[in-house]
C-alpha positions in Angstrom: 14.9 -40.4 -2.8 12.1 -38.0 -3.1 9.7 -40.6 -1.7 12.3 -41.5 1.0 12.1 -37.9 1.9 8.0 -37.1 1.7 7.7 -40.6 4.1 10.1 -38.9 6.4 8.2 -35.7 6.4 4.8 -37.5 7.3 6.2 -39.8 9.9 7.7 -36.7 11.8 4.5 -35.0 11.4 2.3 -37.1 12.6 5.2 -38.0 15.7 4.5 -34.1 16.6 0.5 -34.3 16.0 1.0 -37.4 18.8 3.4 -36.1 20.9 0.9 -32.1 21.4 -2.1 -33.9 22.9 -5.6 -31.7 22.6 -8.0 -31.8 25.1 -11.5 -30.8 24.7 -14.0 -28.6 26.9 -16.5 -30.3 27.9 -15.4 -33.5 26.0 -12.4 -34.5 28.3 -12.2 -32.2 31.2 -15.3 -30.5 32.6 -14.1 -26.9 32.8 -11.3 -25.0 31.1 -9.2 -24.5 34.5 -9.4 -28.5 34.5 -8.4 -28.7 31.1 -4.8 -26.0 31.7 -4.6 -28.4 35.2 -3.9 -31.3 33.3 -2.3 -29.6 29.8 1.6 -30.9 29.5 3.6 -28.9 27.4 2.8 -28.7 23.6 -0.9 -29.8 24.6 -4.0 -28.1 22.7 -6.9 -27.3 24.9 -10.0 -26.8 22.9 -12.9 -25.0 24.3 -16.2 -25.7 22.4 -19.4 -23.5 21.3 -20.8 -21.8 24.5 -20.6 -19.6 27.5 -17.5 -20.5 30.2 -17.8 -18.8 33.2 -15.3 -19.2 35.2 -12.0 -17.5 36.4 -8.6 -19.6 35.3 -5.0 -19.5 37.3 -2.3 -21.5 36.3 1.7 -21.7 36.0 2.2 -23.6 32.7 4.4 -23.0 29.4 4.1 -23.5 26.0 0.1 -24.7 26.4 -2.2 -23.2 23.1 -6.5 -22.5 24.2 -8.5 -22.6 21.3 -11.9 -21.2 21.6 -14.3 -22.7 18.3 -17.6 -20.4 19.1 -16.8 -20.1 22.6 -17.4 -16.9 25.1 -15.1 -16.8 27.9 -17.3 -14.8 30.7 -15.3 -13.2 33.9 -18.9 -12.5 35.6 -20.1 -9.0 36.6 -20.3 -7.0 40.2 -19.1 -8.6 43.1 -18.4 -11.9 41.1 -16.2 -10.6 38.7 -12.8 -12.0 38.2 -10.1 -12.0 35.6 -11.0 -14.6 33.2 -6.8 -16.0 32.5 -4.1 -15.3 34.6 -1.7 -17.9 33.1 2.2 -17.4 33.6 4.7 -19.3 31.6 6.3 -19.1 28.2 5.1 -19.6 25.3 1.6 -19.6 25.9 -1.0 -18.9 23.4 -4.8 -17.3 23.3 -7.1 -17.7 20.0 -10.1 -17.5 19.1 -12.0 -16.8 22.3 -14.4 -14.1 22.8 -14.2 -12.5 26.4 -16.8 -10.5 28.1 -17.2 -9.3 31.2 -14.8 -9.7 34.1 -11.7 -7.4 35.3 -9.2 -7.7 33.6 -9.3 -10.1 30.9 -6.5 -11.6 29.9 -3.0 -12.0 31.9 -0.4 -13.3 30.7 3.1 -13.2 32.7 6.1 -15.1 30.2 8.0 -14.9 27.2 6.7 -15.8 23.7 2.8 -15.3 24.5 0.6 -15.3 21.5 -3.0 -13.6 21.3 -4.9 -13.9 18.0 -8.1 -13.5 16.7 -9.7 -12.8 20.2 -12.9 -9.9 20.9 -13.3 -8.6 24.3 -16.4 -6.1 25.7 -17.3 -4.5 28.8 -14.0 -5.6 30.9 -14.1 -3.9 34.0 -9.9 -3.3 33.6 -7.3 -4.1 30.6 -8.6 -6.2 27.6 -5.4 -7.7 27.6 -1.9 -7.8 29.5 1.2 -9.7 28.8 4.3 -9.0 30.8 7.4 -10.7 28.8 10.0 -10.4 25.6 8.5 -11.6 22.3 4.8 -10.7 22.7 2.7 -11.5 19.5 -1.2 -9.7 19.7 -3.0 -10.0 16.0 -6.2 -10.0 14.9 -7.9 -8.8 18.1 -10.9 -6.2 19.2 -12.1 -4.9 22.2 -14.9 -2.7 23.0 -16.2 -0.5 25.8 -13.3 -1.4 28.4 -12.8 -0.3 32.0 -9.0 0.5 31.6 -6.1 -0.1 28.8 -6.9 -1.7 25.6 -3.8 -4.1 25.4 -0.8 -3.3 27.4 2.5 -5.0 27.0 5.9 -4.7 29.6 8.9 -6.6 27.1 11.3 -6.2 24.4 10.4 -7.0 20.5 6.4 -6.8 21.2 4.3 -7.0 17.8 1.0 -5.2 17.6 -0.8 -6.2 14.4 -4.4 -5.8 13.1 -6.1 -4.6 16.5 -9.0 -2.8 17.1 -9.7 -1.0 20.2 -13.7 0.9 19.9 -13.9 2.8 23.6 -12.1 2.4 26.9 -11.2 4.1 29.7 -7.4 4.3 29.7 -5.2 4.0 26.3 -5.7 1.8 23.9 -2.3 0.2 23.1 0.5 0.6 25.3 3.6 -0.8 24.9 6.8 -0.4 26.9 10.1 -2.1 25.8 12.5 -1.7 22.8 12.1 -3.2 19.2 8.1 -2.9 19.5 6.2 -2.9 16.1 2.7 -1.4 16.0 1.1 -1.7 12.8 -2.2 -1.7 10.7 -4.2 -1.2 14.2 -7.1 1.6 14.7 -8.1 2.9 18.3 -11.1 4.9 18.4 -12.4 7.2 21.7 -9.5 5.5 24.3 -9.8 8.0 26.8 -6.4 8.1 28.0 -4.7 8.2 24.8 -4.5 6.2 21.7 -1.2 4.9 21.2 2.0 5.3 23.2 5.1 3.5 23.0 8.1 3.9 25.0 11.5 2.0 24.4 14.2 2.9 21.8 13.8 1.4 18.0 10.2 1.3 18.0 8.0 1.3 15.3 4.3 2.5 14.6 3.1 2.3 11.0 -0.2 2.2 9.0 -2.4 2.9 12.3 -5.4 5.0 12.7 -6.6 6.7 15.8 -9.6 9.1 16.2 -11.5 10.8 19.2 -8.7 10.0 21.8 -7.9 11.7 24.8 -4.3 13.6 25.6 -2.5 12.3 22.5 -3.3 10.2 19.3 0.6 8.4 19.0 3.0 9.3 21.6 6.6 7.5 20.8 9.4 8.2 23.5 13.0 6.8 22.7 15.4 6.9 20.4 15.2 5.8 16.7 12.1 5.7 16.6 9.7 5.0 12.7 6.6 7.1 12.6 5.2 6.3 9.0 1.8 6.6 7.2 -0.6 6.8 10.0 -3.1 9.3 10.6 -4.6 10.9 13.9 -8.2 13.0 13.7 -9.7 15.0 16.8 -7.0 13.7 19.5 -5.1 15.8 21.8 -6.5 17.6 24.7 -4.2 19.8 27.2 -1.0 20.0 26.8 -1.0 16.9 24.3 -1.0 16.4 20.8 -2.1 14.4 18.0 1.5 12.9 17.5 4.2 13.7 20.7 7.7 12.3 20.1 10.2 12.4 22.4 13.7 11.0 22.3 16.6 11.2 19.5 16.9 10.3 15.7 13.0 9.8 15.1 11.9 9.4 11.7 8.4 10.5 10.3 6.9 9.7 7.3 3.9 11.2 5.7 1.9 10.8 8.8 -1.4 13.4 9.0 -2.9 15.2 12.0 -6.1 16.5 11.5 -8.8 18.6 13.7 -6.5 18.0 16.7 -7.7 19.5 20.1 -4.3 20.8 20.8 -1.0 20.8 18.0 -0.9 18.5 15.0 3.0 17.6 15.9 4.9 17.9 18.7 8.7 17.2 19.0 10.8 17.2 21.5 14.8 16.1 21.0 17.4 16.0 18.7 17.8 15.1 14.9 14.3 14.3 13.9 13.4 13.8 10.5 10.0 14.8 9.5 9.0 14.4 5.8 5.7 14.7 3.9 3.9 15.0 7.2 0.0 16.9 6.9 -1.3 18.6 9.8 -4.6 20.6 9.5 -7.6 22.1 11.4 -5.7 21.7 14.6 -6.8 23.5 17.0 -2.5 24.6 18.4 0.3 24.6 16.4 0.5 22.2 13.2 4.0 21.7 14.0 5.5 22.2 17.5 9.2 22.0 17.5 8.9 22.1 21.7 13.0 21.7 22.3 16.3 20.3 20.6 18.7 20.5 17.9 19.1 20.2 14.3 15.2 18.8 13.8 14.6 18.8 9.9 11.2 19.1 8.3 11.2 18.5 4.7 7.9 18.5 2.6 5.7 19.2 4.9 2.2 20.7 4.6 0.4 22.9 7.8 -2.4 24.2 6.9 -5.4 26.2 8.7 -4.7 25.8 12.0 -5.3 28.4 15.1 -1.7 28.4 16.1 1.2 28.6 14.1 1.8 26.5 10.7 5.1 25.6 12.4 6.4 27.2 15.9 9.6 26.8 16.6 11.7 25.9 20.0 14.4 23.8 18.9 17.9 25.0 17.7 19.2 24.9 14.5 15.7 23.7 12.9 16.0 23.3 9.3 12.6 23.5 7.0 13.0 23.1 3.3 10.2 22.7 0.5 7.3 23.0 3.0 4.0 25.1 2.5 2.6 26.9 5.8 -0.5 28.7 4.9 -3.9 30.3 6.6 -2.5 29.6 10.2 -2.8 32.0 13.0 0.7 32.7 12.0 2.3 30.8 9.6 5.8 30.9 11.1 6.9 31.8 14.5 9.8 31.1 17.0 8.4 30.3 20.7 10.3 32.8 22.6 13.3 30.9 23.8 16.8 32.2 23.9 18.0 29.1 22.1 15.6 29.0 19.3 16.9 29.7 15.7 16.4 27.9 12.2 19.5 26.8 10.7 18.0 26.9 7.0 14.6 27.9 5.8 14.7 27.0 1.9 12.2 26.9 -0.7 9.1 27.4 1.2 5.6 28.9 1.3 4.5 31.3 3.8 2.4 34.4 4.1 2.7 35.3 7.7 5.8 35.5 9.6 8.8 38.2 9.7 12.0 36.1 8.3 14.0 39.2 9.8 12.2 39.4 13.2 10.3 36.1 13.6 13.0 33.9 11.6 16.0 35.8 13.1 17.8 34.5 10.1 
């Protein structure tokens, strides 16, 4: 039986191996838009050692492009041109890497893979896929024109991305069910990353030198946890902004921030074992809402206060607020009250005038 069953297994294997044809560059067709022209479904196009320059367009689904040492170019000046704009599901990018170009990559479907691609110098967005189920790992991009990697779709997965220098942010995602993890964006000038879209996730990134914000989550439910921000913010941003209901953040750290470490916005938060330090603001900003909770957290040496508070009802237990501007101060608003302040550490601050406890 068990030789019945390991025949079985290598006769359907090599029935799918016949059935997903691969086509070579320059082998079979001359150029890679030749290639996607005559890919079927389940088809491999493989794109050998070299420089293709070219711009490709195509409606097709469920077509893989290998690249094996091969630099996808998308020309420069008046000649530059998006190197993909492929729509379809179930697409997938690997291996390439792009220079040059505008945009880079476009990919309009559901189910689109990009892995273990490098992009520099695109004159817009490394990479854009519009569609549910995005997969982007392994990837880096340098010295872009516009957004690292931007994604429009529901359950997007970030993994593994680097993002050294570009003009707008460096991962955007916008959808619910996203999961951004293990990446690290360094000097995106519009931000570093932001995701918006309920039940989101960002975990295990690192972002440095970015413009108005380091992570910026908006929706409810969202999972903050062990990431770290240094010298991001600028303005009226921060190094962590988090808007929305029922977020959760885990010993996250802000540090050197240009503006606050934290800031919060909504209701029932939960912030524990969070770090913010050297900021150049607040270290925590409760800007509005109810009942946030900070437990364990640390706020040390910032210009502003260790934690200012806006929100009503703020409970902060087991936390230690020291050398601030003021450890401990409410921001002025009618509304604003702690509902418990337990077990902390504190050396500036009124708990009968600045608590109103």
């Amino acid at each position: 039986m068990r030789a019945i069953l390991c025949a079985a297994l290598v006769v359907g294997t090599t029935a799918a191996t016949a059935a997903a044809g691969e086509i070579r560059v320059p082998g079979d067709q001359p150029t890679l838009q030749a290639a996607v022209d005559a890919a079927a479904e389940g088809d491999v196009i493989v794109a050998g050692p070299g420089v293709h320059a070219e711009s490709v367009v195509a409606a097709k689904s469920n077509i893989t492009i290998v690249g094996h040492g091969a630099t996808w170019d998308g020309g420069d000046g008046d000649d530059a041109a998006p190197c993909l704009v492929l729509t379809g599901d179930g697409n997938a990018v690997v291996g390439f890497r792009f220079t040059g170009g505008t945009d880079q990559i476009l990919l309009a479907g559901n189910d689109a893979e990009v892995t273990g691609c490098t992009s520099s110098g695109a004159g817009g967005v490394f990479l854009s896929i519009e569609g549910h189920g995005a997969v982007i790992e392994d990837c880096r991009a340098s010295d872009g024109g516009g957004d690292g990697i931007a994604v429009t779709g529901d359950g997007a997965v970030v993994a593994k991305v680097r993002i050294d220098g570009c003009a707008g942010v460096g991962i955007r995602v916008l959808g619910e069910g996203a999961l951004v993890e293990k990446c690290r964006v360094e000097d995106a000038e519009g931000g570093g990353i932001s995701v918006e879209g309920d039940a989101s996730a960002v975990e295990k990134c690192r972002v440095g030198g970015s413009g108005s914000f380091g992570i910026s989550v908006t929706g409810d439910g969202a999972v903050l946890e062990k990431n770290r921000v240094v010298a991001c913010g600028d303005g009226d941003g921060a190094g962590y902004l988090v808007a929305g209901a029922d977020a959760r953040l885990e010993k996250n750290t802000a540090i050197r921030c240009r503006a606050d470490g934290f800031r919060v916005e909504g209701d029932d938060h939960v912030l524990d074992g969070n770090r913010a330090s050297d900021c150049e603001d607040d270290g925590f900003d409760i800007e509005a809402g109810l009942d946030v909770e900070l437990r364990s957290c640390s706020s040390f040496s910032n210009d502003g206060g260790g934690i200012e508070n806006g929100g009503g009802g703020t409970v902060v237990t087991r936390s230690r607020l020291l050398r601030n501007g003021i450890d401990v101060t409410l921001d002025g608003g009618l509304d604003a009250s702690f509902g418990r302040f337990e077990r902390n550490r504190f050396a500036t601050g009124s708990v009968e005038a600045v608590l109103g406890l």
